[in-house]
Phi, psi and omega in degrees: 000129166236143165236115178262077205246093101034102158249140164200135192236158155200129160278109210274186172275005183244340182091047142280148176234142170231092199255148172221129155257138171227154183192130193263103187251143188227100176225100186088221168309323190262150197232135171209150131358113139210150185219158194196154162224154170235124185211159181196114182273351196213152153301327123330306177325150164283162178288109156293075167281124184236157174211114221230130173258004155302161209256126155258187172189154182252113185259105189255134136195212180268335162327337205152181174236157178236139148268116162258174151199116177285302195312290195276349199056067183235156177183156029341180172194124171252153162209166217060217189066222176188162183242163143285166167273176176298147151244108137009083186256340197207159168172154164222184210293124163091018164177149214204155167248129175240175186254133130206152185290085163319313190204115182270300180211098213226158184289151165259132167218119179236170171204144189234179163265032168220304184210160168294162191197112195245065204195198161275137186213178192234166143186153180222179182216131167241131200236086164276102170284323181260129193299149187293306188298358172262324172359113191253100152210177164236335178202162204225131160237154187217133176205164195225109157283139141205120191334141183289349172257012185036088183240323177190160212207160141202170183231178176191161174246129123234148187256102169064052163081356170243156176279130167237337163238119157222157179197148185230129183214139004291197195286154141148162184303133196225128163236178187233126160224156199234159176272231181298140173225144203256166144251148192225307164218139172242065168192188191295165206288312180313329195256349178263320164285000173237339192056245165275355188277318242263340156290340182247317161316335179282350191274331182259353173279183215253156196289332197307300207277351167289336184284356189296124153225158187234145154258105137241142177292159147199116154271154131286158185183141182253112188245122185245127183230078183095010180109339191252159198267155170215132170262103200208213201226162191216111178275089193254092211227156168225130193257157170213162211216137150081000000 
């Protein structure tokens, strides 16, 4: 089994929002698809999810990261910032989960088909070899700052209450605290992420991964970095297994 799964978000400066998934699965024979958005065009707004089973794709390099999505008519690019190597976050002997950051902290430009998205933004790729329904976890919490001035970012992982990934950039000691806070979804993970699909896809997944349920967030949040202060948006989930 391989899995691939493409995250990238942007935040304008009034707290419009945009998350895109893209994601590959190969397990034996069968191959799947899958592309997803999250959008709130306004702070106010209601949340939008559309989900497509048509092949997107995501493109890194040192220009930038590019998001396609055919399905949804979505496209972006984020630049600048920096990115990390890949890191080893969960694993057993022949399959492991790895991390990497693509853009810590980079302008966003997105365009959907009702609006445009103009802000700071993030992205990563997480690489699963060990199946999601094999997981030893009961909970994941995960969130990505970046500064309104994308000056400095930072992300963090942790699994069942230990940190396994944080990174700050630049380098140097950070603490984080957040603020006015949003809700953005709230329910099991199989009906937000499968959508209209989730009824008859949701009969095939393992019981672990029918049970999922998420929390994500959009904060405010202040990263004091090195004695200094930074203001920016806070992208947040709290995942829970079983």
């Amino acid at each position: 089994m391989r899995l691939t799964k493409w995250y990238a978000d942007c935040v304008t400066p009034d707290g419009a929002l945009f998350i895109g998934y893209v994601a590959h699965l190969t397990l034996g024979p069968l191959r799947l698809d899958y592309t997803a958005s999250i959008e709130a065009d306004s702070p106010g707004a209601p949340v939008r999810q559309h989900q497509s089973l048509r092949r997107g794709r995501i493109e890194a390099d040192a220009a930038g990261v590019r998001l396609f999505s055919p399905g949804l008519d979505v496209s972006g690019s984020w630049t600048g910032g920096v990115g990390t190597e890949p890191r080893r976050v969960l694993g057993t002997e022949g399959a492991e989960v790895t991390w990497q950051a693509l853009r810590l902290a980079a302008h966003a430009e997105v365009t959907t088909p009702t609006c445009g998205y103009s802000g700071t933004g993030y992205a990563e790729v997480v690489r699963l070899t060990l199946p999601p329904w094999r997981l030893p976890l009961t909970d994941l919490n995960w969130g990505r700052f970046v500064a309104d001035d994308a000056s400095s970012a930072h992300t963090w992982t942790r699994m069942d209450g230990a940190t396994v990934t944080e990174v700050t950039a630049p380098d140097g000691h950070a603490t984080l605290d957040l603020g006015e806070t949003r809700p953005i979804r709230v329910d099991s993970v199989p009906a937000t992420v499968l959508g209209p699909f989730s009824g008859v896809l949701s009969r095939l997944l393992p019981a672990t991964l029918r049970h999922l349920h998420e929390a994500k967030y959009l904060s405010r949040g202040q990263l004091v970095l090195d004695g200094t202060p930074h203001d920016g948006w806070v992208v947040h989930e709290e995942v829970r297994f079983g």
